[in-house]
C-alpha positions as CSV (number, residue, x, y, z in Angstrom):
1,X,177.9,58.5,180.1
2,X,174.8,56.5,180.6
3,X,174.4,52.9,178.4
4,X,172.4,53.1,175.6
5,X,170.2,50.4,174.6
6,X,169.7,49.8,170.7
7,X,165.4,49.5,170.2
8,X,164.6,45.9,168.9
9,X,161.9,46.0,165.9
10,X,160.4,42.4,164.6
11,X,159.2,42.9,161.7
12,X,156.7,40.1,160.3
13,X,155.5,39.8,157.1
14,X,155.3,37.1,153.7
15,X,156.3,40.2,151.5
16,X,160.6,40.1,151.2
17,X,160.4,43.5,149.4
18,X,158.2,44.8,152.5
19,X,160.9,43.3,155.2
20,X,164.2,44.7,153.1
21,X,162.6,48.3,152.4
22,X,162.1,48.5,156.9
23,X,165.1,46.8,157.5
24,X,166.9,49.1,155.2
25,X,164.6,52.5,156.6
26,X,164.9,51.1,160.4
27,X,168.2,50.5,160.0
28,X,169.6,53.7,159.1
29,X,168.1,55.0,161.9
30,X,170.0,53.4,164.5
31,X,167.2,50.3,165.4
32,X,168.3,47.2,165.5
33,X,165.8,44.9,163.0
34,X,165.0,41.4,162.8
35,X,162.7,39.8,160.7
36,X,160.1,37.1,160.2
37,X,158.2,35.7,157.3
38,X,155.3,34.3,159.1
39,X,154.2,34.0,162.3
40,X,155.7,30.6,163.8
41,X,159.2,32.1,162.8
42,X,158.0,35.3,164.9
43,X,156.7,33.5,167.6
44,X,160.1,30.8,167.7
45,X,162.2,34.6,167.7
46,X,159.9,36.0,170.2
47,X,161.0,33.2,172.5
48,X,164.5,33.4,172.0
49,X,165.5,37.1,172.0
50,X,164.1,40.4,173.7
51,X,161.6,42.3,171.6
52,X,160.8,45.9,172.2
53,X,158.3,46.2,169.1
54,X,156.7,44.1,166.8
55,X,155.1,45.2,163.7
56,X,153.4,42.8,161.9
57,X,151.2,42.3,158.9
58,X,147.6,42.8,158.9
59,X,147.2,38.8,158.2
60,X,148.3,36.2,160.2
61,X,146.3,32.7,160.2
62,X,144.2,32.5,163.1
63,X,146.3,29.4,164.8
64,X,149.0,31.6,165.1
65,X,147.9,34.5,166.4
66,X,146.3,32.1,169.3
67,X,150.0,30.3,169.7
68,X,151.2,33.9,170.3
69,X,148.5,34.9,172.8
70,X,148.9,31.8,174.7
71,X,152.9,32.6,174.4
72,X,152.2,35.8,176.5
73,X,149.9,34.8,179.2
């Protein structure tokens, strides 16, 4: 039996009811979720754990979205 590896979603967005309704949904099916209200909390988990997807809202202030390109260079 090979190892599985559980998918890692961030999900970022100000709206709680938005992050519980995908934590709830990804959840069920089988991903493991974290979540962030705003963008320095999602860059500060970025750092610390391994992400394979982030979904994000459509608005993040501009000085974040620049921290997290320079993050990834």
């Amino acid at each position: 039996m090979g190892i599985h590896h559980k998918a890692i979603i961030l999900f970022v967005d100000d709206e709680e009811s938005i992050l519980d309704i995908t934590t709830e949904y990804f959840s069920e099916k089988g991903y493991h979720v974290i979540t962030a209200s705003n963008g320095r909390q999602a860059v500060e988990i970025l750092h610390q754990e391994k992400i394979d997807c982030v979904w994000d809202s459509i608005y993040i202030p501009r000085n974040i979205k620049r921290q997290g390109e320079v993050m990834t260079e």
